[in-house]
C-alpha positions in Angstrom: 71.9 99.7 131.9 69.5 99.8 134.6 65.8 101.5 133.7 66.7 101.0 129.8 64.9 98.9 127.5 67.1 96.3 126.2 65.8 97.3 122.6 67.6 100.9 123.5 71.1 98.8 124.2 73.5 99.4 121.7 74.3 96.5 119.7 77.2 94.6 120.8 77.3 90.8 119.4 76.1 89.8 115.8 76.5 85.8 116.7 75.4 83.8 119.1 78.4 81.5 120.9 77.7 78.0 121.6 78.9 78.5 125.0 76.5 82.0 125.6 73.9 82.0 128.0 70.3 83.8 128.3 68.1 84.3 131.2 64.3 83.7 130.1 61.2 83.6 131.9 59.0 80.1 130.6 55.6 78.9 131.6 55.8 76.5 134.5 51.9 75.0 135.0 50.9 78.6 134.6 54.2 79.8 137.2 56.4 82.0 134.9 60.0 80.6 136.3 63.7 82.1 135.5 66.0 80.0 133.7 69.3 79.7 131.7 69.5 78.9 128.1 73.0 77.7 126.3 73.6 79.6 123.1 74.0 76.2 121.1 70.2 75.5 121.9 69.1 79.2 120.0 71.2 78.2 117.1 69.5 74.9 116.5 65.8 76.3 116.9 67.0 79.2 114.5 67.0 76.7 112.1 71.1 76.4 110.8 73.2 73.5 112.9 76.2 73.3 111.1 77.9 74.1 107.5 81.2 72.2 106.3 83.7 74.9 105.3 86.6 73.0 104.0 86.9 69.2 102.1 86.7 66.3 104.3 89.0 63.5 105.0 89.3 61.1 102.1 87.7 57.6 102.4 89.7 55.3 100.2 91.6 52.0 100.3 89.8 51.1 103.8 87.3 49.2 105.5 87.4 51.2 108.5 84.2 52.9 109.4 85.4 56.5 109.2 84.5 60.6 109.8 84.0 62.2 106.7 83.0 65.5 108.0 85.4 68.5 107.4 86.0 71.5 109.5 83.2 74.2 109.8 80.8 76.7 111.1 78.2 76.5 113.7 78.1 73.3 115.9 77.0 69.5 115.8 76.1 69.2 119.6 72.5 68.6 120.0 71.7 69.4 124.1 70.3 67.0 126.4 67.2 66.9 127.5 66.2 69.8 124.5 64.4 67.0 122.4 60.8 67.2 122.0 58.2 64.9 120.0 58.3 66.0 116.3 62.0 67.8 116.3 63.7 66.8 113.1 67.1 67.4 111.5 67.9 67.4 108.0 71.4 66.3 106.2 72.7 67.3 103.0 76.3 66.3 101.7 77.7 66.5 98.3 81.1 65.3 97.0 83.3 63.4 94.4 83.0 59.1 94.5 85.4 56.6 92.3 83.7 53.3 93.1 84.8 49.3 91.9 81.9 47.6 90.8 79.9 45.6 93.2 81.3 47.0 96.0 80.0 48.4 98.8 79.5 51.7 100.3 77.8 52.2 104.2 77.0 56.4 105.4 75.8 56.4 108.6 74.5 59.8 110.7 75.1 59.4 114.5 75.9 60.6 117.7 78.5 59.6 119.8 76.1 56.8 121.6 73.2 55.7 119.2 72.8 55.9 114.5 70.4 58.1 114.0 70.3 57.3 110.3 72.0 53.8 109.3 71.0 52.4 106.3 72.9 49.5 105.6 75.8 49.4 102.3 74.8 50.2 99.1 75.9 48.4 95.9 78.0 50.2 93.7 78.1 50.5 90.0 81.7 51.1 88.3 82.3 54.8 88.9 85.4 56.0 86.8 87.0 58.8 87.1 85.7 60.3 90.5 82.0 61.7 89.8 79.6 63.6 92.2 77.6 62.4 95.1 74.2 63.2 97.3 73.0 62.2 100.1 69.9 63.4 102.0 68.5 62.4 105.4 65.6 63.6 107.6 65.2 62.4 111.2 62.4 62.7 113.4 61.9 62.3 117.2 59.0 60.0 117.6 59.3 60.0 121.5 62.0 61.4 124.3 63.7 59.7 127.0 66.3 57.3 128.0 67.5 54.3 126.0 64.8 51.6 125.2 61.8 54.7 125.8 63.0 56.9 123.1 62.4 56.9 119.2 63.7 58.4 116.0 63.2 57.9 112.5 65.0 58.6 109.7 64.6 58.4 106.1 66.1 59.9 102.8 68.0 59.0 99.4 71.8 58.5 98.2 72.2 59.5 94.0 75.6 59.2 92.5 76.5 59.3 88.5 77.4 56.2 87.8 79.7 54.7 84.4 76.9 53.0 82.4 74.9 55.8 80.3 76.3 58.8 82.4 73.2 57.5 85.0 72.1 58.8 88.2 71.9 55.6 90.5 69.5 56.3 93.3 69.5 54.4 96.5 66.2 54.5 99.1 67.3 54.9 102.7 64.6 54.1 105.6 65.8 53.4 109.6 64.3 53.2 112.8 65.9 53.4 116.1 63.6 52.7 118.9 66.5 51.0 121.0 69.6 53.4 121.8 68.3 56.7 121.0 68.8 58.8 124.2 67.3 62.5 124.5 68.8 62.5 128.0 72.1 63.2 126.8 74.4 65.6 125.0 74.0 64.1 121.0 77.2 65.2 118.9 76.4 64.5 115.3 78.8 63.0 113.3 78.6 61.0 109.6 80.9 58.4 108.8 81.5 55.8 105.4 83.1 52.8 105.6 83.7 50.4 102.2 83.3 46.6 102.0 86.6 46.2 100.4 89.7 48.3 100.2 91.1 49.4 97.0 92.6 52.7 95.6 90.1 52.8 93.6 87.1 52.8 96.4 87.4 56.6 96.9 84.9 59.5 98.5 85.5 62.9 100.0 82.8 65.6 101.1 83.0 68.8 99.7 79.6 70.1 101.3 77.5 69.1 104.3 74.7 70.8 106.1 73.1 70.1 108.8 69.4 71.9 109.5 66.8 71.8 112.3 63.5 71.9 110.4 61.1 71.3 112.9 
């Protein structure tokens, strides 16, 4: 309403739409310009990305790199060009694994161009019946830019109970990606398994997944 103070304005809207826009005023060189903000920008400097709301597809008996991501709330679509130096993401996924021994299991977190987070397979120990799963990552943007100028690094850890003693098997993970990163472009996160060998018997399935901005 014109001459009201948008604090005065009744509220309207509890969320914030992916596809919303906001006019702002930034600081140009000391110019204060107008611009438009997309909605899906706001959510990921607010801090929550995206939450898995439902199981995800079952990885078994396959050694097709695969989705493993379930439906969800909030979004995986990282703008272009909203990258600075220092922004990082952090993954966390839970879920049920039935594993043959010595075989191999690969998670990678990516976008539809470039891995953000590939840290090669992972030896398995004998995991039966299905037992739970975690998997952490962290990535950081070391520089922004088209592919060959920009950077990220990731790092984190994979822990599933394992047969022998009722263990916990822990698995480092470490990449860098100085290569086809691209901060020019829209990044859609997605995370994907793939097994060496396929067996019944080689099974995992999500049950959570988060994905955070936290920095």
């Amino acid at each position: 309403m014109a001459g009201q103070e948008i604090n005065q304005y009744a509220i309207e809207r509890n969320t914030i739409g992916d596809l919303d826009y906001f006019d702002l005023d930034w600081n140009d060189g000391g110019v204060f310009k107008t611009a438009k903000i997309k909605g899906s920008v706001f959510k990921g400097i607010n801090g929550g990305l995206f939450a898995q709301t439902e199981d995800g597809p079952i990885l078994d008996n396959s050694i097709t790199e695969s989705s493993i991501l379930g439906n969800g709330a909030g979004t995986l679509l990282i703008p272009s060009n909203t990258w600075e130096e220092g922004q990082s993401y952090s993954l966390l996924a839970t879920g049920t694994i039935q594993a043959v021994l010595n075989d191999q299991i690969t998670f990678t977190l990516k976008s539809n161009t470039a891995d953000f987070v590939a840290p090669g397979a992972m030896t398995m120990f004998q995991i039966t019946p299905a037992n739970f799963w975690r998997l952490e990552m962290i990535m950081t943007c070391r520089s922004i830019g088209g592919v060959g100028v920009a950077e990220i690094e990731g790092s984190g850890t994979f822990q599933c109970k394992v047969d022998t003693g009722a263990q916990y098997k822990t698995y480092p993970i470490e990449f860098n990606n100085p290569t086809t990163f691209d901060t020019t472009i829209d990044n859609t996160l997605d995370l994907t398994g793939e097994w060496s060998a396929a067996s019944p018997n080689n099974r995992l399935m999500t049950r959570t997944v988060n994905f955070k901005r936290t920095m």
